[in-house]
Backbone as CSV, one residue per row, in Angstrom:
resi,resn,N_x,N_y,N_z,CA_x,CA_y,CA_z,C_x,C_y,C_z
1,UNK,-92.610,13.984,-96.348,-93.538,13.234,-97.194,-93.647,13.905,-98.561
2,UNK,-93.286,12.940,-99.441,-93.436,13.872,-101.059,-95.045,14.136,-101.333
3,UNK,-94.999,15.212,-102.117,-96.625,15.966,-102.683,-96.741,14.794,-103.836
4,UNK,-97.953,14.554,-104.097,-98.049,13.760,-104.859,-99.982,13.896,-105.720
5,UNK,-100.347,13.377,-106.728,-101.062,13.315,-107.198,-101.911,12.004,-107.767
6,UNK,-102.724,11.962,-108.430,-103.940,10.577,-109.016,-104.804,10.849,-109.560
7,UNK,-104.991,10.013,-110.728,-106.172,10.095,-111.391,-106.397,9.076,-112.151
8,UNK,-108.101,8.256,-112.079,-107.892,6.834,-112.744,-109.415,7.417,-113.510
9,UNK,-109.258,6.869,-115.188,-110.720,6.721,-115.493,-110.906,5.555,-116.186
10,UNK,-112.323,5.667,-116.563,-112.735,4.288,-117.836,-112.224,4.314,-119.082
11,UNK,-111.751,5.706,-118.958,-111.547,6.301,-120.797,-113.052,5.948,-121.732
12,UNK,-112.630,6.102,-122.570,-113.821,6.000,-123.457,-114.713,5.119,-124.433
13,UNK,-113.589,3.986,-124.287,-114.517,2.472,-124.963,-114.527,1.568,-124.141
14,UNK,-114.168,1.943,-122.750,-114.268,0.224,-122.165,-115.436,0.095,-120.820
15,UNK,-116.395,-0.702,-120.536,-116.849,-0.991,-120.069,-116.940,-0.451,-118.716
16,UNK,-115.774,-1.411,-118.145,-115.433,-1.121,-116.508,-114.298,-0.719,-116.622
17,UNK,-113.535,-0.188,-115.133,-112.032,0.024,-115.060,-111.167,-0.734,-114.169
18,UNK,-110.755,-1.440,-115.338,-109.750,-2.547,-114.612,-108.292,-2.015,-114.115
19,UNK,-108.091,-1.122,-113.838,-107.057,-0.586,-113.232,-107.038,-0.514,-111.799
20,UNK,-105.942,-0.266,-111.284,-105.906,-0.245,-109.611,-104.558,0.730,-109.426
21,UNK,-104.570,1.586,-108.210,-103.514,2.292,-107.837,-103.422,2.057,-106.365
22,UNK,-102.145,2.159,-105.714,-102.036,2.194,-104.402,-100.967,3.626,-104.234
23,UNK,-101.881,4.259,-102.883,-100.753,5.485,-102.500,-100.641,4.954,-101.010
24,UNK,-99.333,4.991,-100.525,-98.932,5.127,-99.303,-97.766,6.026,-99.010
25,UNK,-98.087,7.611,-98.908,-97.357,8.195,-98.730,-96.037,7.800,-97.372
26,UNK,-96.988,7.910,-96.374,-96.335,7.670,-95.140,-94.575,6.133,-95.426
27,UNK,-94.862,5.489,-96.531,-94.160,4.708,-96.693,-93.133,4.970,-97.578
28,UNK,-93.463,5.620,-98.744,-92.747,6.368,-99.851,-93.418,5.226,-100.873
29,UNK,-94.292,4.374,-100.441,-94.796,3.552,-101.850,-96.142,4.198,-102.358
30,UNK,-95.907,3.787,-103.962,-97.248,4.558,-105.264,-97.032,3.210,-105.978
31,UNK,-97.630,2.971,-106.421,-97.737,1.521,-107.748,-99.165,2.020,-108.376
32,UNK,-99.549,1.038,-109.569,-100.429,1.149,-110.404,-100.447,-0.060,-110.774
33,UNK,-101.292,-0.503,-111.350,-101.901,-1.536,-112.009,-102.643,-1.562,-112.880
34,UNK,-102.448,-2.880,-114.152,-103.295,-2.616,-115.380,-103.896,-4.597,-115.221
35,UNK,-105.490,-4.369,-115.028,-105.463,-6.390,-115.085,-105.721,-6.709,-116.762
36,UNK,-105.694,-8.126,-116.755,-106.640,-8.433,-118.250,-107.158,-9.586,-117.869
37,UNK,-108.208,-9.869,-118.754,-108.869,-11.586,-118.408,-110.169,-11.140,-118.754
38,UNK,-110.897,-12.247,-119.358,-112.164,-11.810,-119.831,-113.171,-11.536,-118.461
39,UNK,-114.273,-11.009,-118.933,-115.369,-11.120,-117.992,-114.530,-9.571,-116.673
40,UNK,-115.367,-9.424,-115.491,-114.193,-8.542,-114.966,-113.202,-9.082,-113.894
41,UNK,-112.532,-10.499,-114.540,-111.245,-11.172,-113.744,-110.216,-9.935,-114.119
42,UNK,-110.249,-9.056,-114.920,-108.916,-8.302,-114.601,-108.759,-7.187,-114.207
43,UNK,-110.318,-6.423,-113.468,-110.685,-5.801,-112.466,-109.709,-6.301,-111.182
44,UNK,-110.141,-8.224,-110.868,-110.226,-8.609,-109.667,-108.680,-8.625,-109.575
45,UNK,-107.607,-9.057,-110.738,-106.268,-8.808,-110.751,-105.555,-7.791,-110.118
46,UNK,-106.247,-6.814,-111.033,-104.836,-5.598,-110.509,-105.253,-5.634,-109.156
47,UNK,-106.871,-5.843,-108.618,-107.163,-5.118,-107.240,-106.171,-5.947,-106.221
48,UNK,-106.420,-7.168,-106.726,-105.545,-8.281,-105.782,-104.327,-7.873,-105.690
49,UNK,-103.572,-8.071,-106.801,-102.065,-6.820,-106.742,-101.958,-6.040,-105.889
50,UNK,-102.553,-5.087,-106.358,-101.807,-3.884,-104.867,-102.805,-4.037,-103.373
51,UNK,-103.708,-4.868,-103.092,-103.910,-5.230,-102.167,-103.327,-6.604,-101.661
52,UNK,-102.046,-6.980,-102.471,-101.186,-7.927,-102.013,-100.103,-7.215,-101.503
53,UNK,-99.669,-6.243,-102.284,-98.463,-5.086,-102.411,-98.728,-4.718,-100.715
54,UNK,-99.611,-4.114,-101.038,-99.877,-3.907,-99.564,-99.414,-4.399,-98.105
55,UNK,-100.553,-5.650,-98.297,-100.493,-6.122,-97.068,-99.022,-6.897,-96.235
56,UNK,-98.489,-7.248,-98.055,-96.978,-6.879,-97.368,-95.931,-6.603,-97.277
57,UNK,-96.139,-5.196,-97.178,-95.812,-4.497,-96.671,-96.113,-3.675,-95.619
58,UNK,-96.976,-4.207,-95.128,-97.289,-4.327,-93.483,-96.764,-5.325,-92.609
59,UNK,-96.657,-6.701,-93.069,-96.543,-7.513,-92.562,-95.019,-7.754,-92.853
60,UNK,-94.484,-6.673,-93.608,-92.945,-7.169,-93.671,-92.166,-5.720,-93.633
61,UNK,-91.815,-4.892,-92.639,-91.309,-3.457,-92.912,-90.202,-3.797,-93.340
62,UNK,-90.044,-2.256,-94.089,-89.340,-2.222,-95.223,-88.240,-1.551,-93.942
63,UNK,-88.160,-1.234,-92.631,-87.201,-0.854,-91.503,-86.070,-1.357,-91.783
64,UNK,-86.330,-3.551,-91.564,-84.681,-3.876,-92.192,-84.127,-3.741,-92.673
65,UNK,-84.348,-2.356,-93.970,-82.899,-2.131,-94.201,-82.335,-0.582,-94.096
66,UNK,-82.948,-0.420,-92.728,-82.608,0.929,-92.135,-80.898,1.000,-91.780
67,UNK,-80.258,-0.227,-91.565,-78.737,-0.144,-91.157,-78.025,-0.138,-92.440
68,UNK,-78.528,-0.460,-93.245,-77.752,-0.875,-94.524,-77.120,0.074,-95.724
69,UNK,-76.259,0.595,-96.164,-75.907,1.435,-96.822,-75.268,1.242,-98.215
70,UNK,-75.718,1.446,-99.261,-74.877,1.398,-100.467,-75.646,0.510,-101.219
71,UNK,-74.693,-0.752,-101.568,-75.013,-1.805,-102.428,-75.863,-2.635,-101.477
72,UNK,-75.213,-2.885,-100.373,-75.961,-3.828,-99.288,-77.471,-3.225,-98.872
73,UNK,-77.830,-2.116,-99.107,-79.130,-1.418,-98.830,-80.170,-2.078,-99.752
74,UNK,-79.261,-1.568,-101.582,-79.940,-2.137,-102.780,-80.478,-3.431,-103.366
75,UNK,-79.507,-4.653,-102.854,-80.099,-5.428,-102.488,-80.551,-5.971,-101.833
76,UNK,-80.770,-5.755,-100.678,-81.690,-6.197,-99.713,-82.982,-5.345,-100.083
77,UNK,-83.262,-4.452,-100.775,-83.908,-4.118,-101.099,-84.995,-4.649,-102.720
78,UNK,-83.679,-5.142,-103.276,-83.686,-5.872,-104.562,-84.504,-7.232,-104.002
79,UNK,-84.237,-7.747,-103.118,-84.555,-8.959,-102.662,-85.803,-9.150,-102.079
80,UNK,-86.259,-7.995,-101.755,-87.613,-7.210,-100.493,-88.424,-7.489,-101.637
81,UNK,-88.340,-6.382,-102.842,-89.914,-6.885,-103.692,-89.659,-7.779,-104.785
82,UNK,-88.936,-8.585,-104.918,-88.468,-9.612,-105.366,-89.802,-10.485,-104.975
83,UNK,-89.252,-10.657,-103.595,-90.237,-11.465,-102.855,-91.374,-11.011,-102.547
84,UNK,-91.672,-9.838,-102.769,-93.771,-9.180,-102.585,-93.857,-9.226,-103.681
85,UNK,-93.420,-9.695,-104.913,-93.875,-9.745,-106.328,-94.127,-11.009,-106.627
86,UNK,-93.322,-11.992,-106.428,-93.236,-13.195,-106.299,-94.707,-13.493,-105.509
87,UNK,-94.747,-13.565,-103.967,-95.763,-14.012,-103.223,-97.134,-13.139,-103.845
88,UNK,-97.362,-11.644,-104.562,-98.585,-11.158,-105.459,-98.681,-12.603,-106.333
89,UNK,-97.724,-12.851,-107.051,-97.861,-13.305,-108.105,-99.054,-14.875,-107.907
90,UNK,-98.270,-15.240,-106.964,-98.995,-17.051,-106.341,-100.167,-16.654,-106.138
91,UNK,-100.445,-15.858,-104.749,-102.101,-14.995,-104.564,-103.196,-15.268,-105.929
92,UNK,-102.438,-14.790,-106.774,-103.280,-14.274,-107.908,-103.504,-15.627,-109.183
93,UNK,-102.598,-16.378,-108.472,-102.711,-17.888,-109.921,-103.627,-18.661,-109.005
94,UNK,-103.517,-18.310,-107.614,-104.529,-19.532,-106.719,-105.762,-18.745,-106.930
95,UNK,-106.210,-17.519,-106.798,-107.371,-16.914,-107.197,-107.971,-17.347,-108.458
96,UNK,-107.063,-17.143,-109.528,-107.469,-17.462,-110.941,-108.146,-19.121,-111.017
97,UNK,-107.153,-19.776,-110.277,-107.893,-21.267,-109.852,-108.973,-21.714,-109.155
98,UNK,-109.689,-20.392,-108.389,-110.454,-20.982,-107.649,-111.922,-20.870,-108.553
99,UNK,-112.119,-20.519,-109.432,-113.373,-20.423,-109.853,-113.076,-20.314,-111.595
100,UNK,-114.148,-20.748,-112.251,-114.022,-20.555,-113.824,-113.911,-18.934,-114.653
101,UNK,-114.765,-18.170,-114.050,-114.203,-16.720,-114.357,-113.090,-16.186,-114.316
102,UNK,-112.202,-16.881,-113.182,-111.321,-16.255,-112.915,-109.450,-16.896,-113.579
103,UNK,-110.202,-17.913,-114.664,-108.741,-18.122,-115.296,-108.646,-17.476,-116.319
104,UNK,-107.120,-17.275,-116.377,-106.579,-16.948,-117.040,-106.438,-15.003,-116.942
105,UNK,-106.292,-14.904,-115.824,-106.297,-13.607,-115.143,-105.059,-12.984,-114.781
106,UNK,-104.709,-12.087,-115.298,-103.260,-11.294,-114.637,-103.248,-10.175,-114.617
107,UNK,-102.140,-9.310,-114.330,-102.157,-7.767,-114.058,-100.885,-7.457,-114.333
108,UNK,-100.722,-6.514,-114.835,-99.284,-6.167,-114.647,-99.055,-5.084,-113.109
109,UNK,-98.156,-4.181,-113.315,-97.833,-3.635,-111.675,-96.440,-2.824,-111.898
110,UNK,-96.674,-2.081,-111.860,-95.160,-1.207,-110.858,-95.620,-0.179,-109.900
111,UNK,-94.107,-0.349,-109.361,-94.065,-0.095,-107.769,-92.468,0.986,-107.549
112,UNK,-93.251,1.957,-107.134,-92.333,3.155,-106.624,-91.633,2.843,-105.195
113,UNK,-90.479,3.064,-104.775,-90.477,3.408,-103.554,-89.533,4.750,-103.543
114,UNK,-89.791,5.244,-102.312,-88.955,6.971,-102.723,-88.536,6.657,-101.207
115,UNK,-86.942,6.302,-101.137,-86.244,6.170,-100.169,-84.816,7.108,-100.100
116,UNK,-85.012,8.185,-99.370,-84.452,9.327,-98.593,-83.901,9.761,-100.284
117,UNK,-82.661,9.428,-100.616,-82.190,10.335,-101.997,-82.117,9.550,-103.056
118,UNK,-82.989,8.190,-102.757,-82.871,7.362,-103.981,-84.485,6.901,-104.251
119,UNK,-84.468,6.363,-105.704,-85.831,5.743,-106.151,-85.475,4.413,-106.191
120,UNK,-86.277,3.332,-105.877,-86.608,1.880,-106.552,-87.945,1.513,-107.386
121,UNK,-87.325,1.085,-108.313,-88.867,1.078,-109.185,-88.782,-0.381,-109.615
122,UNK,-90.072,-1.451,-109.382,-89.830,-2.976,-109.739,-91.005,-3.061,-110.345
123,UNK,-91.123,-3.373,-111.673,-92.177,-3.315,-112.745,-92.472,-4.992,-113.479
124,UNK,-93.730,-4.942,-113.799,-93.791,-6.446,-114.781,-95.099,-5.795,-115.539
125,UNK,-95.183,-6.353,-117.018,-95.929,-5.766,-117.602,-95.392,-4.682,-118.278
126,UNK,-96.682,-3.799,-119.048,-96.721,-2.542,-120.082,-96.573,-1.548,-118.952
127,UNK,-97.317,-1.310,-117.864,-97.198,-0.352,-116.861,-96.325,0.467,-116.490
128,UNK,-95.720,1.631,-117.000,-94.617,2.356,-116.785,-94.182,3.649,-115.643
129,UNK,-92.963,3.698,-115.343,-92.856,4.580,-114.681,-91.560,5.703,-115.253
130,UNK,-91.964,6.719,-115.465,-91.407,8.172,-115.596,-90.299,8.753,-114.893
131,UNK,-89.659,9.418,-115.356,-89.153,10.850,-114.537,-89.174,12.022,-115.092
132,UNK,-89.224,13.313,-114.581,-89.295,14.360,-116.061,-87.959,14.852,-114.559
133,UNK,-87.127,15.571,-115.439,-85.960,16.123,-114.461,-85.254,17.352,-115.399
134,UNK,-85.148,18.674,-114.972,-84.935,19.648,-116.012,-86.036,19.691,-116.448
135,UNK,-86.925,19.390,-116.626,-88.138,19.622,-117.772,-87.855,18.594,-118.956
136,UNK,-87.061,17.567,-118.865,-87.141,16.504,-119.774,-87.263,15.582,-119.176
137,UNK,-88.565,14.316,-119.982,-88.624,13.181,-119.529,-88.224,12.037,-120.101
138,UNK,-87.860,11.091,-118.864,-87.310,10.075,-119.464,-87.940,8.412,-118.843
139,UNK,-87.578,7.593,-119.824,-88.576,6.447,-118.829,-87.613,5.573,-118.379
140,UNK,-88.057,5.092,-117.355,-86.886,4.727,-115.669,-86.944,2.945,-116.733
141,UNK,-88.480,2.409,-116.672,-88.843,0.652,-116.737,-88.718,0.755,-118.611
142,UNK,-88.216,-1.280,-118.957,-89.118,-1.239,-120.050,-90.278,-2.226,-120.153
143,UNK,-91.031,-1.974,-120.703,-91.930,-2.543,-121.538,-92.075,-4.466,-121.681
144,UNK,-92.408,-4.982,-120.964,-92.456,-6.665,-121.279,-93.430,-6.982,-121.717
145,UNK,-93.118,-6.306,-123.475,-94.274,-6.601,-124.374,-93.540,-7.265,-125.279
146,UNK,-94.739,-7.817,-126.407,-94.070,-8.629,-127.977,-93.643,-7.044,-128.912
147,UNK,-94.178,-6.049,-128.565,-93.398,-5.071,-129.897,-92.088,-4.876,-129.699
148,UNK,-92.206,-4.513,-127.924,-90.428,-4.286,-127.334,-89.652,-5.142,-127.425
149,UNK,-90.207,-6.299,-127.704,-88.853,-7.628,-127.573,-88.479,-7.138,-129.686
150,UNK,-89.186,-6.935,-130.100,-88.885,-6.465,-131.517,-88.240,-4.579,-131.695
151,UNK,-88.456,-4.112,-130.908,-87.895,-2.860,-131.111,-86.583,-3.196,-130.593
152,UNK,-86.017,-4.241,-129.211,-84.603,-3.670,-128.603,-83.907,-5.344,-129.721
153,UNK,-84.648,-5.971,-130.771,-83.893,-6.847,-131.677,-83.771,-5.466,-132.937
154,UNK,-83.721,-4.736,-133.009,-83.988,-3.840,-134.076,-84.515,-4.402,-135.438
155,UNK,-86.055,-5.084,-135.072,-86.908,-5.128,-136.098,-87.996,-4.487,-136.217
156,UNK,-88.066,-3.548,-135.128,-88.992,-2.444,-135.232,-88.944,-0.989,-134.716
157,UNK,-89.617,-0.221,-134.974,-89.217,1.444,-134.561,-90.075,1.523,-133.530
158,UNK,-89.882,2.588,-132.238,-90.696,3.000,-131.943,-92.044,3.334,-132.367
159,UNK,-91.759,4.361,-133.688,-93.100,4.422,-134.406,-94.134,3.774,-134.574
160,UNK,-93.391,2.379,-135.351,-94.185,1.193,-135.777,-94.613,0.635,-134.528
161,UNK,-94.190,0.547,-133.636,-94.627,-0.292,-132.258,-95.548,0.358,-131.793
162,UNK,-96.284,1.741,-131.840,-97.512,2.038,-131.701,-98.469,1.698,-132.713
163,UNK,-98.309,1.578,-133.329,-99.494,1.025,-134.332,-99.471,-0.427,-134.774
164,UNK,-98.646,-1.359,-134.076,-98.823,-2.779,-134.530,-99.599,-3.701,-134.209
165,UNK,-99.991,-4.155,-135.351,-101.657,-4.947,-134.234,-101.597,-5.931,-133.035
166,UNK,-100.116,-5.849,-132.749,-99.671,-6.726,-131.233,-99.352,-6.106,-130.483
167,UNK,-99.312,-4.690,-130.308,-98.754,-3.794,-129.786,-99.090,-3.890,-127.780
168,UNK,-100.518,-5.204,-128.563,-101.107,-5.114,-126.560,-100.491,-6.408,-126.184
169,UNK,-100.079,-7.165,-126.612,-99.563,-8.629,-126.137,-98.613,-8.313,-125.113
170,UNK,-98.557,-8.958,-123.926,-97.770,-9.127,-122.567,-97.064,-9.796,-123.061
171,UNK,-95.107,-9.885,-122.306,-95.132,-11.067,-122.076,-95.000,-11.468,-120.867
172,UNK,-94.721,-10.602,-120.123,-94.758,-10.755,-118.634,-95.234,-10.380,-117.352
173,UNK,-96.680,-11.257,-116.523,-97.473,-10.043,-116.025,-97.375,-11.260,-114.452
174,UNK,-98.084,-10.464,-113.612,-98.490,-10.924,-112.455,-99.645,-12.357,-112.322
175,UNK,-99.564,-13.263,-112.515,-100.829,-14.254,-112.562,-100.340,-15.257,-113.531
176,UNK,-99.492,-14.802,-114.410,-99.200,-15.519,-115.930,-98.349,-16.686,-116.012
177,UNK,-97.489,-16.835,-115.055,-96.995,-18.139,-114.644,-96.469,-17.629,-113.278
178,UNK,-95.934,-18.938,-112.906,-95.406,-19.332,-111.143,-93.806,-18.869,-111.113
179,UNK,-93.360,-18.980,-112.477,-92.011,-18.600,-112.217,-91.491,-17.473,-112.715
180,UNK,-91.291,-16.145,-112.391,-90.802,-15.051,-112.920,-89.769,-14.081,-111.971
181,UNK,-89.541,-13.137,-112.769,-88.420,-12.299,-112.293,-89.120,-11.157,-112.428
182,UNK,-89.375,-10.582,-111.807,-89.781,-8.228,-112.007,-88.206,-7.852,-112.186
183,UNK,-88.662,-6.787,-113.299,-87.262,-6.134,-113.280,-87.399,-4.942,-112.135
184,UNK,-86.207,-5.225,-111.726,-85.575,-3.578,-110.716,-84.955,-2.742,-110.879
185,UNK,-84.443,-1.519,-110.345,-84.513,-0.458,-110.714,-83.946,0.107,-109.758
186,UNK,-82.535,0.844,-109.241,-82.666,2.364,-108.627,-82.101,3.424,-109.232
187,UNK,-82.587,4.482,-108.804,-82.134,5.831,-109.202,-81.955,6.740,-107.941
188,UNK,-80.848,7.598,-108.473,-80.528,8.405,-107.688,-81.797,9.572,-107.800
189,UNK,-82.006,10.679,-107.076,-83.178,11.566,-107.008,-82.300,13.006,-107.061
190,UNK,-83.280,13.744,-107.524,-82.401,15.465,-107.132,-84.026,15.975,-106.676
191,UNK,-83.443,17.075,-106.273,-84.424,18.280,-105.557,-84.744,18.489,-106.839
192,UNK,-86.538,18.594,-107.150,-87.423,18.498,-108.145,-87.590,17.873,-108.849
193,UNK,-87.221,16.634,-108.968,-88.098,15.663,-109.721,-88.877,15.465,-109.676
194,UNK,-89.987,14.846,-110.865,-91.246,14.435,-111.272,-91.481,13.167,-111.315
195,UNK,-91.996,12.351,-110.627,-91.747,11.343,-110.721,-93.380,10.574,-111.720
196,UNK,-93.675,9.999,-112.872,-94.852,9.479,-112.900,-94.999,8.131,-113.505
197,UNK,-95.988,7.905,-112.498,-96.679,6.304,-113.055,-97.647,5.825,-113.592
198,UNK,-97.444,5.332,-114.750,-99.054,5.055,-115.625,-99.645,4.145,-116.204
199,UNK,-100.043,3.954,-116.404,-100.971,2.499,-116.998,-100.618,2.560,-118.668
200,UNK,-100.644,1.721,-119.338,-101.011,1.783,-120.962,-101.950,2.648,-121.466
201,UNK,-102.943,2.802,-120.706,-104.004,3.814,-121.717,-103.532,5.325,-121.652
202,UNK,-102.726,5.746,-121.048,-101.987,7.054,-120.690,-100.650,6.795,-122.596
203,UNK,-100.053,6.000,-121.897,-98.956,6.192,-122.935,-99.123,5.402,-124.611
204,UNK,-99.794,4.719,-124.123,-100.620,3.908,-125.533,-101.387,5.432,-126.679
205,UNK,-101.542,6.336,-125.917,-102.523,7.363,-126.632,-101.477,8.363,-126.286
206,UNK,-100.840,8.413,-125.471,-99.865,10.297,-126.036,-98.569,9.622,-126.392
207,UNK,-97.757,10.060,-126.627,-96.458,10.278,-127.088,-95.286,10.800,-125.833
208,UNK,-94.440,10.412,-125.648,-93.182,11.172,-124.569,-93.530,12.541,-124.481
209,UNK,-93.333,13.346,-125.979,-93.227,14.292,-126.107,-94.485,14.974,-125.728
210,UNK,-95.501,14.508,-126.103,-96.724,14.441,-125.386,-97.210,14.878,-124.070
211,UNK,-96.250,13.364,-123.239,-96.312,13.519,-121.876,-95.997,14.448,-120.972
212,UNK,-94.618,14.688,-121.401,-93.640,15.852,-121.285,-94.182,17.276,-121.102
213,UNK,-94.617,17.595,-122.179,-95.358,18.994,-122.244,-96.122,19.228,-121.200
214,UNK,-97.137,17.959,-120.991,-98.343,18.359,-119.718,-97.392,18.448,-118.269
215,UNK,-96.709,17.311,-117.884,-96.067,17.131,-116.908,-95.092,18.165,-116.580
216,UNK,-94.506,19.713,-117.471,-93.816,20.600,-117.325,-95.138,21.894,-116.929
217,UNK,-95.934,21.688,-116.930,-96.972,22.756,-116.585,-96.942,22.922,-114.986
218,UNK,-97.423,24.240,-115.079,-97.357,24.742,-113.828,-98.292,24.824,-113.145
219,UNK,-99.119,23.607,-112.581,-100.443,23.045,-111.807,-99.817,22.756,-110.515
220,UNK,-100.667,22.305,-110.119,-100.487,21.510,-109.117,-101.004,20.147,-109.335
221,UNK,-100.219,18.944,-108.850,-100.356,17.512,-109.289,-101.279,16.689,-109.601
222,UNK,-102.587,17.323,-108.552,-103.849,16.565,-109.547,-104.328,16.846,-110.489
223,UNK,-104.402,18.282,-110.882,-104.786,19.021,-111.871,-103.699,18.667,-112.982
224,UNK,-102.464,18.292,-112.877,-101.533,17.723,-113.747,-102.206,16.242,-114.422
225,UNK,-102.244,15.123,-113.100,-103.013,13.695,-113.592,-104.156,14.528,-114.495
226,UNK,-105.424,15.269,-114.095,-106.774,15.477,-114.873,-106.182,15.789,-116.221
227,UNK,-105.161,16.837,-116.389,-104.938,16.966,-117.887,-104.538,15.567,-118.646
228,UNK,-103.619,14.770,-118.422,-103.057,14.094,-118.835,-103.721,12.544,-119.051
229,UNK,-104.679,12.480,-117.889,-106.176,11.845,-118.717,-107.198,12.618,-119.200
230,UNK,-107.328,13.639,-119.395,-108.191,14.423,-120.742,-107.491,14.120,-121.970
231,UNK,-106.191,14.259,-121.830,-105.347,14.395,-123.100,-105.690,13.024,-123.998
232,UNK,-105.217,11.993,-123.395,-105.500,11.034,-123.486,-106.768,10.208,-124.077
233,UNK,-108.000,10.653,-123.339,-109.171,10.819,-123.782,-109.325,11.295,-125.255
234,UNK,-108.659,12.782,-125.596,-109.551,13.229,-126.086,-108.092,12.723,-127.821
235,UNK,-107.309,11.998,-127.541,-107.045,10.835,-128.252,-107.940,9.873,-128.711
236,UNK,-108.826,9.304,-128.031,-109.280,8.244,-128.230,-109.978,7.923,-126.909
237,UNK,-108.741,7.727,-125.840,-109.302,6.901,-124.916,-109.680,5.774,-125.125
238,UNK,-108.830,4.882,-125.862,-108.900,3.130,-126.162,-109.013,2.152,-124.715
239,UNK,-108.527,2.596,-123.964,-107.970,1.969,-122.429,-108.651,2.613,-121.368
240,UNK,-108.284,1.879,-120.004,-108.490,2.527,-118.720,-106.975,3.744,-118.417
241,UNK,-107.199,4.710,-117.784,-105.911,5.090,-117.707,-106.346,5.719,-116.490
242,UNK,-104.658,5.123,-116.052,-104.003,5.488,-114.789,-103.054,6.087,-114.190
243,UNK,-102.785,7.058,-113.511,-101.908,8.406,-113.356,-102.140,8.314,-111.979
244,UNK,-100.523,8.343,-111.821,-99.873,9.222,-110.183,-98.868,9.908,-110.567
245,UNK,-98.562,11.039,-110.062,-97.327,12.106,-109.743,-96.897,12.664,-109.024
246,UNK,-95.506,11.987,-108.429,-95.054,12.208,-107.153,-93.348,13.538,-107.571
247,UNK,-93.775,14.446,-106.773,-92.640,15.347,-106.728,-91.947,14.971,-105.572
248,UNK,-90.694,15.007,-106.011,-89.279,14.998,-104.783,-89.016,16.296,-104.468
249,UNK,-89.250,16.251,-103.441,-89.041,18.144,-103.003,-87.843,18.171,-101.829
C-alpha cells in the first residue's frame, strides 16, 4: 500500500469549501475535486463526484483486468473510467435538474490509480495531477481551460495565462454537458516517486517551481500537503485548495 498524504482548506476569501477528495488506499485510487455553481451547488458537485467515483468502483472491480497485460490491460482500463466518468457525469446533470439551486452545477475531477508499476491518471477540468521524480517536477494532465486552449495555439505564455482575467473559465467539467471525453493517461512508475494531486487554488497561487521546492523537502507527507497549503495561503489564498501525496515506494 503506497504512504500517502491530504490536506483540504477554505483558503482565505471564500466562504465554504467546495472541494472534495477521495483516498482509497486499499485500491490504489486518490482523486480530488474542484465544484462551481452559485449558491453551494458546487460544494454538492465535487461531493457527488467522488462519491460517484466511488461507488463505482465498488460496484464494478477494477479485478477484470487482473489477466490482462500490456496494451490490452490499458485499455480496458482506458475504457473502465471512461465509463465511471461518463456515468459521474449523468448523476450530476440529473442532480443539477432536480431542483433550482442546483443548475448549472459542475466539478471538475482527477483520478489516480497506482497499479503495480504503472500510473493511470483520467482528468476533466483545471484539477491537476503531478509527479516530482529525481527531485524534478513535472505535470502528467492538461488543463481544459480557455487560457490553455490559447497557450498550446501559441497566443499566450504561460506567464500571461496566470494573470488573465479568464484564466478561471472551464471548458470541460463533470455536469457541463451529457457528451464528453476525460482525458487518460498512463505512466510508467520508478521506486520513489511523488506522486501529487491538486485543485486550482494550490497551483493558481504557486508556481512549478514553487511546487517543486516544497514537494523535495524532507517531511513526511502530511506535513508536506500543510506546507504547500500554507504556501499557498500565504499567496493569497484566492481558492479552496486541495492536496494529496502519494509516494511509490
Amino acid at each position: 500500500m503506497a504512504a500517502f498524504g491530504f490536506r483540504t482548506d477554505i483558503g482565505r476569501k471564500r466562504e465554504n469549501n467546495e472541494d472534495a477528495l477521495l483516498l482509497l488506499p486499499r485500491f490504489g485510487i486518490f482523486a480530488v475535486a474542484d465544484g462551481v455553481g452559485g449558491q453551494n451547488s458546487g460544494e454538492v458537485a465535487s461531493r457527488k463526484a467522488v462519491s460517484g467515483i466511488e461507488n463505482f468502483l465498488r460496484a464494478n472491480p477494477l479485478s477484470g483486468a487482473d489477466n490482462l497485460e500490456g496494451k490490452y490491460r490499458e485499455n480496458w482500463l482506458r475504457g473502465y473510467f471512461t465509463r465511471c466518468m461518463q456515468k459521474v457525469n449523468t448523476e450530476i446533470m440529473k442532480l443539477a435538474a432536480s431542483a433550482p439551486e442546483f443548475q448549472r452545477m459542475a466539478t471538475t475531477a482527477v483520478v489516480c490509480f497506482l497499479d503495480m508499476e504503472s500510473a493511470y491518471v483520467v482528468n476533466v477540468g483545471d484539477s491537476r495531477a503531478y509527479i516530482l521524480r529525481n527531485g524534478v517536477l513535472s505535470q502528467l494532465t492538461e488543463d481544459h481551460t480557455y487560457v490553455n486552449n490559447l497557450i498550446n495555439a501559441g497566443t499566450l505564455t504561460k506567464s500571461e495565462a496566470r494573470i488573465h482575467p479568464k484564466k478561471n473559465i472551464i471548458t470541460r467539467a463533470l455536469g457541463a454537458a451529457a457528451n464528453f471525453e476525460p482525458d487518460f493517461y498512463r505512466f510508467d512508475l520508478q521506486e520513489g516517486d511523488r506522486i501529487l494531486l491538486c485543485t486550482d487554488g494550490l497551483h493558481g497561487e504557486l508556481t512549478d517551481e514553487e511546487i517543486e521546492g516544497i514537494l523535495n523537502k524532507d517531511e513526511d507527507l502530511n506535513q508536506i500537503c500543510r506546507l504547500l497549503v500554507n504556501a499557498a495561503n500565504e499567496k493569497g489564498g484566492g481558492d479552496n485548495i486541495t492536496v494529496v501525496c502519494v509516494d511509490n515506494k
